[in-house]
C-alpha positions as CSV (number, residue, x, y, z in Angstrom):
1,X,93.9,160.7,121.3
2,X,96.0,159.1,118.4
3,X,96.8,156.2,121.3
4,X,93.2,156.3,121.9
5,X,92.4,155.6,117.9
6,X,95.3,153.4,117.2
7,X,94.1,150.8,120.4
8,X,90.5,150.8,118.9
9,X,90.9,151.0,115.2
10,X,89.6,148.3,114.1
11,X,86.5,148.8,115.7
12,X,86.1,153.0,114.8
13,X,86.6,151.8,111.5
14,X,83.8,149.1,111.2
15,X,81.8,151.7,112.8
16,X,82.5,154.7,110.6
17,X,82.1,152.2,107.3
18,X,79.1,151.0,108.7
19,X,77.4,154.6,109.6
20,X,79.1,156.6,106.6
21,X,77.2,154.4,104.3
22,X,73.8,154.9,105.6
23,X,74.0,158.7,106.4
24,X,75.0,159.1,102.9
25,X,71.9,157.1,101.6
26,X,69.2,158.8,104.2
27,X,70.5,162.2,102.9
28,X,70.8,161.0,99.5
29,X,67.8,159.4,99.0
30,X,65.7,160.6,96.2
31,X,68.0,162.1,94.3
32,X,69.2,161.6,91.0
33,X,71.9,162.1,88.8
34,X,72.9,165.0,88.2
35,X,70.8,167.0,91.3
36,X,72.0,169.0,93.2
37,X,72.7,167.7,97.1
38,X,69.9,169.1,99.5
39,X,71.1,171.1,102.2
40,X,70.8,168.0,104.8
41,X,73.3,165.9,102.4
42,X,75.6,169.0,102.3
43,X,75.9,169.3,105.9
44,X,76.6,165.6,106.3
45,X,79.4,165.2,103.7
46,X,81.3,167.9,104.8
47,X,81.8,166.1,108.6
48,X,81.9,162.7,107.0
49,X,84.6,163.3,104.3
50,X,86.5,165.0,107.1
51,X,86.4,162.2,109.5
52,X,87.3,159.7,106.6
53,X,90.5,161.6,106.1
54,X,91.6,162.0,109.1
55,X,90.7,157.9,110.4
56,X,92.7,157.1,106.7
57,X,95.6,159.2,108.0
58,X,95.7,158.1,111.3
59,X,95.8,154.1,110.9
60,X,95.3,153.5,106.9
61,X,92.1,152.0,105.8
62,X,94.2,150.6,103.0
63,X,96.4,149.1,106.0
64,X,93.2,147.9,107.7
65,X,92.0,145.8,104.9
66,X,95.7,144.6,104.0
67,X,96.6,143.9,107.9
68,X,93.2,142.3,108.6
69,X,93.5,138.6,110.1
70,X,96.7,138.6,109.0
71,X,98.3,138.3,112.1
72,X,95.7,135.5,112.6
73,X,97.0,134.0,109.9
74,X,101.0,134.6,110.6
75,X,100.0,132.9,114.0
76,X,98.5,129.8,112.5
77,X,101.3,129.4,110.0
78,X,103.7,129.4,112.5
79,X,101.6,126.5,114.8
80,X,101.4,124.6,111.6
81,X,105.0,124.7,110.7
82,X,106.0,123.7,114.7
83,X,103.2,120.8,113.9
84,X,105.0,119.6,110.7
85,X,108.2,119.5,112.3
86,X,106.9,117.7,115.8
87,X,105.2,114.8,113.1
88,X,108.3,114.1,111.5
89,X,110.6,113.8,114.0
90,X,107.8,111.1,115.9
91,X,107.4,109.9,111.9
92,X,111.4,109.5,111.8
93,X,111.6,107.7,116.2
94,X,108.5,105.5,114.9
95,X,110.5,104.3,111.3
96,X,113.9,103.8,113.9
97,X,111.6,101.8,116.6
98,X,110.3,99.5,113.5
99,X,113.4,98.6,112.3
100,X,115.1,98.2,115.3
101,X,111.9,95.7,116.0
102,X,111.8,94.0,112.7
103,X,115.5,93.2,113.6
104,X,114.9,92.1,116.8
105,X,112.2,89.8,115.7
106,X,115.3,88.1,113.2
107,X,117.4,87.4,115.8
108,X,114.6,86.0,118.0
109,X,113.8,83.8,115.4
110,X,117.2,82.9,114.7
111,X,118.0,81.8,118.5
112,X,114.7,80.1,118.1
113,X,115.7,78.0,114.8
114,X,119.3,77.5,117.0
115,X,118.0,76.0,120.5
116,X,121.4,74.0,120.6
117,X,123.8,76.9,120.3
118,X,124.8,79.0,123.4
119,X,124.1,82.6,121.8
120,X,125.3,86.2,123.6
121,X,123.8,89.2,122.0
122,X,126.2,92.0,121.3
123,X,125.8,95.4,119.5
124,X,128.0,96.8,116.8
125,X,129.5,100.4,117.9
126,X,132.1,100.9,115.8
127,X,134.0,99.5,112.2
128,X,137.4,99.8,111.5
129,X,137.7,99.6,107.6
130,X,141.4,99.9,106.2
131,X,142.3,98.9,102.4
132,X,143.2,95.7,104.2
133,X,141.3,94.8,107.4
134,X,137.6,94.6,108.1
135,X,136.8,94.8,111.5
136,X,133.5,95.5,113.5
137,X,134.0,97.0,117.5
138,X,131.1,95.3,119.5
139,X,129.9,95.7,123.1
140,X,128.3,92.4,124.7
141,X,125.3,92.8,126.9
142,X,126.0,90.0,129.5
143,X,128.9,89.1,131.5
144,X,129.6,85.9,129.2
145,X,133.2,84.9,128.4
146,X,134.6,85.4,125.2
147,X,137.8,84.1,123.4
148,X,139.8,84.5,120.2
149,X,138.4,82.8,117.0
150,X,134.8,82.6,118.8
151,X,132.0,82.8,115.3
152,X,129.8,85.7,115.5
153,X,126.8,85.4,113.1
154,X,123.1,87.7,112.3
155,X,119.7,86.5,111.5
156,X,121.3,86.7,108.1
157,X,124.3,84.4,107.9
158,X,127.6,84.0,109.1
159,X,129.5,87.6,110.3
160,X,133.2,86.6,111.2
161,X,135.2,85.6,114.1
162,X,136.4,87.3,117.5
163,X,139.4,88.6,117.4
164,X,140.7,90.6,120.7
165,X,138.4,90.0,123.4
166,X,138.2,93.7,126.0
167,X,136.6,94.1,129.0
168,X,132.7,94.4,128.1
169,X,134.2,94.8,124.4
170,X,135.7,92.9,120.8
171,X,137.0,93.1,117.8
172,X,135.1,91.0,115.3
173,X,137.2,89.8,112.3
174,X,134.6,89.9,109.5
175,X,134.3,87.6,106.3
176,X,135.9,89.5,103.9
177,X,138.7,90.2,106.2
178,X,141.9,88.3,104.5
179,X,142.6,86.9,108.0
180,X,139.3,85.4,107.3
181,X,139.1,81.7,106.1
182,X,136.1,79.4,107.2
183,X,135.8,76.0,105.7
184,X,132.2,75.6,103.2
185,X,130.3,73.6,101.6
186,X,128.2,73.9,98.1
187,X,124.4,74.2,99.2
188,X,123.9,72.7,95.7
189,X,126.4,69.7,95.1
190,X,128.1,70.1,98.7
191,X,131.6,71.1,96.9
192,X,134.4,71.7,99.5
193,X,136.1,75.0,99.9
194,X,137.6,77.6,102.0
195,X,136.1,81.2,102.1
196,X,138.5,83.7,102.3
197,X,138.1,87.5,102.6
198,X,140.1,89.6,100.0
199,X,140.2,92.5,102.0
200,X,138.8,94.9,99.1
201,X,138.8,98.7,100.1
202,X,135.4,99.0,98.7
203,X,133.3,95.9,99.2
204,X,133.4,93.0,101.0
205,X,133.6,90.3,98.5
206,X,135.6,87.4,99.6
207,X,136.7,84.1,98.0
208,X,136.3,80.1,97.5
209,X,139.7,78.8,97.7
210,X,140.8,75.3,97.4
211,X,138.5,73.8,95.6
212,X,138.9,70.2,94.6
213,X,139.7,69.1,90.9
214,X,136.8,68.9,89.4
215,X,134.2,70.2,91.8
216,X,132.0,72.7,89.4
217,X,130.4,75.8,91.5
218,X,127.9,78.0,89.7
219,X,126.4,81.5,89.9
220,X,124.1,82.0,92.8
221,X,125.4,78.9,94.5
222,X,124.9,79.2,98.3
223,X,128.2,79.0,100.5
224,X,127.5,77.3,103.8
225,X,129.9,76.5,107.0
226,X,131.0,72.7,106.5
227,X,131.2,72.4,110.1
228,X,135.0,70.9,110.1
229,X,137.5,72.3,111.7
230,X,135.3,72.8,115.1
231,X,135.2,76.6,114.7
232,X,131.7,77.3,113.3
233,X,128.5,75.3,113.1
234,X,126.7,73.3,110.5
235,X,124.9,74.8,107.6
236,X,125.0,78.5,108.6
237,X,125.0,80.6,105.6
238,X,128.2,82.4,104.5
239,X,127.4,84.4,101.3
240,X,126.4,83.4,97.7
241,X,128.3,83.0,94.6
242,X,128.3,85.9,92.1
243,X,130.9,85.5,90.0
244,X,132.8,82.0,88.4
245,X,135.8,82.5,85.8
246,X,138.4,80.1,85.3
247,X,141.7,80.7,86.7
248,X,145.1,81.2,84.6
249,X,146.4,77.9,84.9
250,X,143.1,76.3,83.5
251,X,143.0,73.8,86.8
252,X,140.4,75.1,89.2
253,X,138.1,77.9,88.9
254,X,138.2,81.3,90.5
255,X,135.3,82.1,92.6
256,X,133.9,85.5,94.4
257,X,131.3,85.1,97.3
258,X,129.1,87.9,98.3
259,X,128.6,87.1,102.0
260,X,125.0,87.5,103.1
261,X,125.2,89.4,105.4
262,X,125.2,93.5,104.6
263,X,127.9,94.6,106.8
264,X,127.3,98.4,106.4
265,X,123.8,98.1,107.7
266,X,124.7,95.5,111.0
267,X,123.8,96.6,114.1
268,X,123.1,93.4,116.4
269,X,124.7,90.2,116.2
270,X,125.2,86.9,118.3
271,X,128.9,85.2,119.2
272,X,128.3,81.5,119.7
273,X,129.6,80.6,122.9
274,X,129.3,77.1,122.6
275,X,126.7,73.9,122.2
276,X,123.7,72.9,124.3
């Protein structure tokens, strides 16, 4: 009986607050305050009260009203939450396919603003940063042959240079590495110099050394690759000048270079093979 009640209980109670209701208003009807019941309304309460008790006992009206819908509600909660995590992981693959497009779309445009250069795509897998070195570990997607000293380069500018060449694998020496040193020219008054890393432990600022008597470089002066020295190509950019100071002699002035590209955030780059 009590399994009997507790299966259908939702329904015996809409019933008995549906029926309790009006039997007390048919037996009740033209009474008023203060009268005494009629025998009829007697006979009624008595069942009816007793019924309510026991129904209230059994499975709680206040438990009814509190419990009702709500595990409707627990349910849709639940599907909601699972549909606020499912969006933001596509939200989070649809941001990472963007980017990864937007970068692809630089280097495209780079190989098209290079048609003579021979360019193999590589991606970066790995850095090695000590207080001294600055290296980047890089797989190449084709079979192409790479050597020592080979320039690597991004949409953005000028990365570094291969240094140990593995099998499907290399080690990229980057700009601010203090093995670094690729010959520049001024954007601005096309003053000579030699960009060297200085192999800072937390940046990669490198430097303009040997700089001629008299040539004047300024802040925000763009550093690009002179071409000599048959290593790297013309007018590639290296970095930008972002800080001039004379140096302790008084003859030539030190200069830092930021190099353009963000190392911490490189992912694909091209080694230049050779010349169309």
């Amino acid at each position: 009986m009590l399994a009997l009640l507790e299966q259908h209980r939702r329904k015996i109670v809409a019933l008995v607050l549906l029926v309790v209701p009006l039997v007390m208003i048919a037996t009740s009807a033209g009474a008023s305050l203060g009268d005494e019941k009629s025998a009829p309304a007697r006979f009624a309460a008595v069942p009816m009260g007793w019924t309510q008790s026991k129904i209230a006992a059994v499975i709680g009206v206040g438990g009814f009203w509190s419990g009702w819908g709500q595990a409707d509600v627990v349910e849709e909660n639940e599907r909601l939450r699972e549909e606020v995590a499912q969006l933001r992981e596509e939200n989070t693959r649809l941001i990472g396919v963007l980017q990864e497009n937007g970068r692809l779309r630089e280097l495209v445009g780079f190989q098209a603003r290079r048609p003579e250069h021979q360019l193999v795509p590589a991606r970066v897998i790995g850095r090695d940063i000590t207080p001294y070195f600055r290296v980047l570990k890089v797989q190449i997607s084709s079979e192409a042959e790479l050597k020592p000293r080979m320039p690597v380069v991004s949409a953005q500018g000028v990365v570094g240079q291969i240094h140990q060449v593995f099998e499907g694998y290399a080690d990229v020496v980057l700009v601010s590495d203090p093995r670094s040193s690729i010959d520049t020219v001024s954007q601005r008054n096309r003053a000579q110099g030699v960009v060297e890393g200085l192999g800072h432990e937390r940046d990669y600022l490198a430097r303009v050394s040997y700089l001629s008597e008299g040539d004047e470089l300024q802040t925000g002066d763009v550093m690009v690759t002179s071409g000599m020295g048959g290593i790297f190509p013309r007018e590639l950019i290296v970095g930008t000048i972002s800080e001039v100071s004379e140096s302790r002699r008084g003859l030539f002035q030190e200069v830092i270079v930021t190099p353009a590209v963000d190392f911490s955030r490189l992912e694909e780059v091209f080694v230049i093979t050779g010349a169309e």
